[in-house]
C-alpha positions in Angstrom: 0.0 0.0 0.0 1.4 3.5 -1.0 1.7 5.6 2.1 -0.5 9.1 2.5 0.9 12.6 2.8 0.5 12.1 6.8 3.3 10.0 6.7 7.3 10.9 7.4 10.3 8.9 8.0 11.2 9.6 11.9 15.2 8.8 13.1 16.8 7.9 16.5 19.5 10.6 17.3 21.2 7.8 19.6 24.5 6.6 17.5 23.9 2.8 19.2 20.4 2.3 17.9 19.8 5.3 15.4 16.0 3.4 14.2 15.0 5.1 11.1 10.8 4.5 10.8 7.5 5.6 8.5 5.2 7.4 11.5 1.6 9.0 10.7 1.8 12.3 11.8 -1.8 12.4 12.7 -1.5 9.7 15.4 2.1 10.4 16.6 3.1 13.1 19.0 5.8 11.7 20.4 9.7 12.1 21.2 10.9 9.0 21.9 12.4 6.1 20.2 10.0 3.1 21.0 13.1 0.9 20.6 15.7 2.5 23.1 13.7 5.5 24.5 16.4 8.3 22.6 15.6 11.6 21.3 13.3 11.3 18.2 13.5 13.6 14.9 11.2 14.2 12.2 13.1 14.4 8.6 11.6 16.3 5.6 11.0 12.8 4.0 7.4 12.9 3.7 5.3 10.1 1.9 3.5 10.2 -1.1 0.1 10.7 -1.3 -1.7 7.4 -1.7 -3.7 7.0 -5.1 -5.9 4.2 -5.7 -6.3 4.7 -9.5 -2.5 5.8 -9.9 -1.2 2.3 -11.3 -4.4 1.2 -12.9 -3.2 -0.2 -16.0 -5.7 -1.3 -19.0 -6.2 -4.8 -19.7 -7.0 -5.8 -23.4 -9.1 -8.6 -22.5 -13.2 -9.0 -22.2 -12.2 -12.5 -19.4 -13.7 -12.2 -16.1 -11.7 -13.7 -13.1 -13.9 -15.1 -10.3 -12.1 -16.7 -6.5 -13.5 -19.1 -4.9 -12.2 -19.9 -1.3 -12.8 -23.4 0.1 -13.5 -23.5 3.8 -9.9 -21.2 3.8 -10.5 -20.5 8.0 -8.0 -17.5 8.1 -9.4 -14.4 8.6 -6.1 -12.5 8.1 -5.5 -14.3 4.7 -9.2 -13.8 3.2 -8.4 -10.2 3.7 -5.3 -10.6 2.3 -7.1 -12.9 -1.2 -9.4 -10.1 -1.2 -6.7 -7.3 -1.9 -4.8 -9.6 -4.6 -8.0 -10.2 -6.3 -9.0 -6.5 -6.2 -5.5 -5.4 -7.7 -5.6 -8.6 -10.5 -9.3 -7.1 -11.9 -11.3 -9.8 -10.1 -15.0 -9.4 -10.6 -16.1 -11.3 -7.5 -15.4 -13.5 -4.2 -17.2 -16.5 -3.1 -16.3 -17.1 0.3 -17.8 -20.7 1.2 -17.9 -22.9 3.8 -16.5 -21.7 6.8 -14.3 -19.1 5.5 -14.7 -15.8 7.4 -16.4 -13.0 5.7 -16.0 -9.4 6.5 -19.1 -8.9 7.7 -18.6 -12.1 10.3 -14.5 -10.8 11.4 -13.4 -7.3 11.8 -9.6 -9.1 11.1 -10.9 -9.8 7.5 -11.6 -6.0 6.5 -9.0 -4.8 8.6 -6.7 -7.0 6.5 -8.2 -5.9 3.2 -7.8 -2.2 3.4 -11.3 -1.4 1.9 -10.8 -3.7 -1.1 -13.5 -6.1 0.4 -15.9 -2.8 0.0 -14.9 -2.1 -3.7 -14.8 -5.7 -4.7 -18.0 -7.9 -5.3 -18.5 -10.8 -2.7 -21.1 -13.5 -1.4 -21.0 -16.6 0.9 -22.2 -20.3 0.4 -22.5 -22.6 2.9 -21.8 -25.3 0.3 -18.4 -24.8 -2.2 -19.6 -27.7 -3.8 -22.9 -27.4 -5.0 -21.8 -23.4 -6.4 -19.2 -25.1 -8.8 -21.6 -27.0 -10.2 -23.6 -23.7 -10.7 -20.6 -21.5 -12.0 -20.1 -24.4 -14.3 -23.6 -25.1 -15.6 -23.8 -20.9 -16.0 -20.4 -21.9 -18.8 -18.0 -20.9 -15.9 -14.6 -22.9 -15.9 -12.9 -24.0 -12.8 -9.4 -24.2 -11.9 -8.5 -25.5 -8.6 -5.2 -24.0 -7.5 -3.8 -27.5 -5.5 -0.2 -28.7 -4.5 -1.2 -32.2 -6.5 1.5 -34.5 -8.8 -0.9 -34.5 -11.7 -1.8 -30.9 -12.1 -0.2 -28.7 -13.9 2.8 -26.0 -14.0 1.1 -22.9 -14.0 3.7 -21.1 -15.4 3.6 -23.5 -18.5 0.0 -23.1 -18.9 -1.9 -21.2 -21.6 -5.4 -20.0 -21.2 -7.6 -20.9 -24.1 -9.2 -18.3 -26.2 -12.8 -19.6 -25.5 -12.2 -19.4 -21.8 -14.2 -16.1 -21.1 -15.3 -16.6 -17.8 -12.7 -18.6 -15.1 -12.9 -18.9 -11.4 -10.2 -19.8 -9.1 -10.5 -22.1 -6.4 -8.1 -22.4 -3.3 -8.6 -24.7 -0.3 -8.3 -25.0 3.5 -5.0 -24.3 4.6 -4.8 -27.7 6.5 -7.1 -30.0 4.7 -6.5 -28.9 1.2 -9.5 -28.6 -1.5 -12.4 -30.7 -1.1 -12.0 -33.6 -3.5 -15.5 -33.3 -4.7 -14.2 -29.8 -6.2 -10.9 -31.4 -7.2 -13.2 -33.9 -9.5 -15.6 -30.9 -10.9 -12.3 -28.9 -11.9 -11.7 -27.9 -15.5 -8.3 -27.9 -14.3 -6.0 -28.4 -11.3 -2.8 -26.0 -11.5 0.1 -26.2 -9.2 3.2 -23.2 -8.2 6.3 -25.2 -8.7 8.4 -25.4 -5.4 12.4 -25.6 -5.1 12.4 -25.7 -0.9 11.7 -28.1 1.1 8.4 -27.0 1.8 5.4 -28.3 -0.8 3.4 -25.3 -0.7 3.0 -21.8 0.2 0.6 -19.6 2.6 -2.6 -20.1 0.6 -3.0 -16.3 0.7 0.0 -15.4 -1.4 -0.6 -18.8 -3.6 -3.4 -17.7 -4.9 -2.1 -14.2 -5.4 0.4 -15.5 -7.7 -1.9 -17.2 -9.6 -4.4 -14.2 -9.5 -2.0 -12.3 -11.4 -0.8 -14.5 -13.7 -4.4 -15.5 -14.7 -4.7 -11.7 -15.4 -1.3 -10.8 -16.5 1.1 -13.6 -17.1 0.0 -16.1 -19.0 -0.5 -16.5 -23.1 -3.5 -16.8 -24.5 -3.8 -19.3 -27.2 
């Protein structure tokens, strides 16, 4: 997020810890360093003024991008799906099963920065049974799962008569329900060099948000 005008750098005057910091102005007032209690300044490095529309670029493309999140319990990383699929151009969330919405969890909207107000969403109770609506509406599915058999995404290539495509990510224990996993058009996978298999579903499925949007050729 791009910082507002309220914002300056602030730096310790004690040569041991000298802690250079962003502060908001409006909420500071201050003179200590909250790391060794020295004498504070305020620099002339003020921050930019923050511009939602700044960086909006124009995508040649009449695709819509839909998320769906499977049972994905994290409040913290709904909020963060929702800002990657506000800033990829997605035209809506489902949040299903148990995953937190920001109407039930403050941590949700906190998280999202307002993108959760600017960005279309609904809940299900059943992931399931909407697949098999987006689908029978001519919706394709991908299902965004660490699985042997799918497919690099970063190999990938959209094709042309794919004009409408949600995105599906799963429970950050559990996985994606298999039921969805079996309705899937698709099932892509993030290649992974660490020992790890997979990563935070949050920034998993920003990757892929992006390079649904951005990335990938279209056939």
């Amino acid at each position: 997020m791009l910082p507002t005008a309220d914002w300056a750098f602030a730096e310790c005057r004690n040569p041991v810890c000298r802690l250079r910091f962003p502060l908001d102005l409006a909420q500071f007032s201050g003179k200590f360093c909250p790391k060794c209690g020295g004498e504070l300044i305020i620099t002339d490095d003020r921050l930019s003024q923050n511009s939602d529309q700044a960086m909006s670029p124009t995508l040649n493309t009449n695709r819509q991008l839909f998320g769906l999140l499977d049972n994905v319990r994290s409040a913290l990383n709904v909020g963060a799906i929702f800002r990657s699929a506000d800033g990829a151009g997605f035209a809506r969330l489902y949040l299903c099963g148990i995953s937190p919405t920001p109407d039930d969890q403050e941590a949700v909207a906190r998280t999202a920065l307002g993108a959760e107000r600017r960005l279309l969403w609904e809940h299900s109770n059943n992931a399931v049974e909407l697949a098999q609506n987006l689908l029978a509406a001519g919706t394709k599915l991908i299902v965004l799962e660490a699985a042997e058999e799918a497919t690099d995404l970063f190999t990938w290539q959209i094709p042309a008569d794919w004009r409408a495509i949600t995105l599906a990510v799963g429970n950050e224990i559990a996985g994606t329900d298999p039921q969805l996993l079996r309705l899937a058009n698709l099932t892509l996978r993030l290649p992974m060099l660490g020992m790890k298999g997979s990563l935070n579903v949050a920034s998993a499925f920003s990757i892929a948000a992006y390079q649904l949007q951005f990335g990938l050729p279209r056939q």
